[in-house]
C-alpha positions in Angstrom: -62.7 168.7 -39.3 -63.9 170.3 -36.4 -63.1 173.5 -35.3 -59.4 174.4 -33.2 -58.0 170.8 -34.5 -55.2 171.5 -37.2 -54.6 168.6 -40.0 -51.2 168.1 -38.8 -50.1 169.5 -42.2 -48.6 172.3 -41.0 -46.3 170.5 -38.4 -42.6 171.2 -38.0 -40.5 168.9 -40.1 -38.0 167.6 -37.4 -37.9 163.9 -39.0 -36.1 165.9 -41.5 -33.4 168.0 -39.7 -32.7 164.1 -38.4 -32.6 162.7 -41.4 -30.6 165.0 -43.1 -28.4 165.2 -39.8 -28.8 169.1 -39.7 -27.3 170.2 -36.3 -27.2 173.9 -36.6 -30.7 175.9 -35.3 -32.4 176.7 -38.4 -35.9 178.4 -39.3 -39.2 176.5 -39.9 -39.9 175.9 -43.4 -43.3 177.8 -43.0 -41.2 180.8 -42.1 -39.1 180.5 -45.4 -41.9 179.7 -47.4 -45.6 179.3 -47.2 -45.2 176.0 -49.9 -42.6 173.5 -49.0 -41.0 172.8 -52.2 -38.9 170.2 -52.3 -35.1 170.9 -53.8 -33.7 167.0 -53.1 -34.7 163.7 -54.1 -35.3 162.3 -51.2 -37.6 159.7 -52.8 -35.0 158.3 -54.8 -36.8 159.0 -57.9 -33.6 161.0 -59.2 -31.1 157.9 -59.4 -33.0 156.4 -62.1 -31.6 159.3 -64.8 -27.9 158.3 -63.5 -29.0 154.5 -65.3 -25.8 153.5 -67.4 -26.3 152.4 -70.6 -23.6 149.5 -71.8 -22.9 146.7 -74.4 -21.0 143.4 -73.4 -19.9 141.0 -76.2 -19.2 137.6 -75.7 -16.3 135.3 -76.5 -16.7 133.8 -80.0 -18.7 130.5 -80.2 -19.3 130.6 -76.3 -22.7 129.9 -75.4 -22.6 132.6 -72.9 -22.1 136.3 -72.0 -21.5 137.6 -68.5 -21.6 141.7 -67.4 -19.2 142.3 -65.1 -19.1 141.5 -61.2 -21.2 144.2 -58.7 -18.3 145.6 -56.5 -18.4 145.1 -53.0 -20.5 146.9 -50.8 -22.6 147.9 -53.8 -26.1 146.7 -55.2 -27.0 146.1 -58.7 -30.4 147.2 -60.1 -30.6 146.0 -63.7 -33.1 147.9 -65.1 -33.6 146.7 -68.5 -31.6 144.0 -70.8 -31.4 142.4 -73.9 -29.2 139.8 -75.4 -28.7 138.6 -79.1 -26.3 137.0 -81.2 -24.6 137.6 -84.8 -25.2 133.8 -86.1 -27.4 134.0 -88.7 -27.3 129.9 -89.7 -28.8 128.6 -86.5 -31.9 128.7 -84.3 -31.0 129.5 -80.8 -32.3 129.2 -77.6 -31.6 132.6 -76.2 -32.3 133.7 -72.2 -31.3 135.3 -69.0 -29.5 133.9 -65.9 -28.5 135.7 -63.1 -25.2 134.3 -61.4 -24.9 134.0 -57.7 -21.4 134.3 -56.3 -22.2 133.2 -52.8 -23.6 129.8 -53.6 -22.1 128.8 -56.6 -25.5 128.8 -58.5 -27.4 130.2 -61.5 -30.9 131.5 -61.8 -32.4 131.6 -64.6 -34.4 135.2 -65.2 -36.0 134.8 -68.7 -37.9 132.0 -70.3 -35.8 130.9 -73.2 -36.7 132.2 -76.6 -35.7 130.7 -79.7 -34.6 133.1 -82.2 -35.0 130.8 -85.2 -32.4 131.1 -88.3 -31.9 133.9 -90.6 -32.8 136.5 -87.6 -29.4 137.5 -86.6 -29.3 140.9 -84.6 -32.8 140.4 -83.4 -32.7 141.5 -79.9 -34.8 139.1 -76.9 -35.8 141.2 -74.2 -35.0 140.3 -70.1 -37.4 139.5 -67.5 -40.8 141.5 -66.6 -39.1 142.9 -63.6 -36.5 144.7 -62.5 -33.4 142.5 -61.3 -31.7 143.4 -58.3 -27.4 141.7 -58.2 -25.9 141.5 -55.1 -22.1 142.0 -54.0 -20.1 139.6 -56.4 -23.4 138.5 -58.8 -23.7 138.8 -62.9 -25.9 138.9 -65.2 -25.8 136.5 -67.8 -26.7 135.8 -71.5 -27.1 132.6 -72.6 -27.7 130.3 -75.9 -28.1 126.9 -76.8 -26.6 125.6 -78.5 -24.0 127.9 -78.8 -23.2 130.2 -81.6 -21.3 129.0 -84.8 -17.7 129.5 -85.0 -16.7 133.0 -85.4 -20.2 134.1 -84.2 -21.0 135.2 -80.2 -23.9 136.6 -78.5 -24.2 140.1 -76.4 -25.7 141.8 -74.3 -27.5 145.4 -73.8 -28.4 146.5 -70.0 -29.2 149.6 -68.2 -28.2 149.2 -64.6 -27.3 151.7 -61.8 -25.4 150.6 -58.7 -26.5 151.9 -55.5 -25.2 151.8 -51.4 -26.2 148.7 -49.6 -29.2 150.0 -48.2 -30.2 152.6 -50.5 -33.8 152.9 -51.5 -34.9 152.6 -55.0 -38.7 153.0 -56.0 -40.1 150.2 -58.1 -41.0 151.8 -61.9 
């Protein structure tokens, strides 16, 4: 670097008095501190330990399982899921759909895996990625065929709703 040129390091942080929408005069953060540390997630980092955890248990002998509807004005992340069933007798096909509101259409998010008989409890896993619901969507399990009478399928999911809008980092 040559010599009277500064790395622009040490500028003033005014994208952040806008961002944050601070309107009062404040002090430079070098006069504070001589290290910016930072004391908010502005990254969004911090949204991922608000994940909820929740089971969702399906009708008996329905072939499918449905979380409930994102609200409106809200966005979905589905972090991780995981769907199995209690019928021990049958081999199932077992998978992942993801059901569009506006549309009227499913998606499928999983490659169907057949949990063969005996293996009730064993848990499939959901798609490689992370699946993002919008305003009215679900998440689906599914089976086919459908579980014996008096048996059902369920789900597992970690999810966390955010604004429209809101950035999330990919993991």
């Amino acid at each position: 670097m040559s010599e009277g040129r500064q790395s622009g390091i040490n500028r003033a942080f005014s994208w952040l008095k806008k961002t944050l929408e601070i309107t009062e005069k404040t002090v430079s953060p070098d006069a504070l501190s001589p290290i910016v540390v930072p004391s908010m997630d502005v990254f969004g980092w911090e949204r991922y330990f608000e994940c909820r955890a929740r089971n969702v248990n399906g009708v008996a002998a329905a072939d499918n399982v449905f979380d409930s509807s994102v609200p409106v004005d809200t966005m979905r992340l589905i972090i991780s899921a995981s769907v199995q069933t209690s019928d021990n007798a049958n081999a199932l096909h077992l998978w992942f759909e993801h059901r569009v509101t506006n549309g009227g259409i499913d998606l499928a998010v999983s490659v169907p895996f057949l949990a063969p008989a005996g293996t009730a409890g064993m848990r499939v896993g959901g798609s490689d990625w992370p699946i993002l619901l919008c305003p009215g969507d679900r998440l689906a399990g599914r089976s086919s065929p459908a579980p014996a009478a008096g048996q059902n399928i369920s789900m597992r999911i970690r999810s966390v709703d955010l604004r429209v809008g809101e950035y999330m980092p990919k993991l």
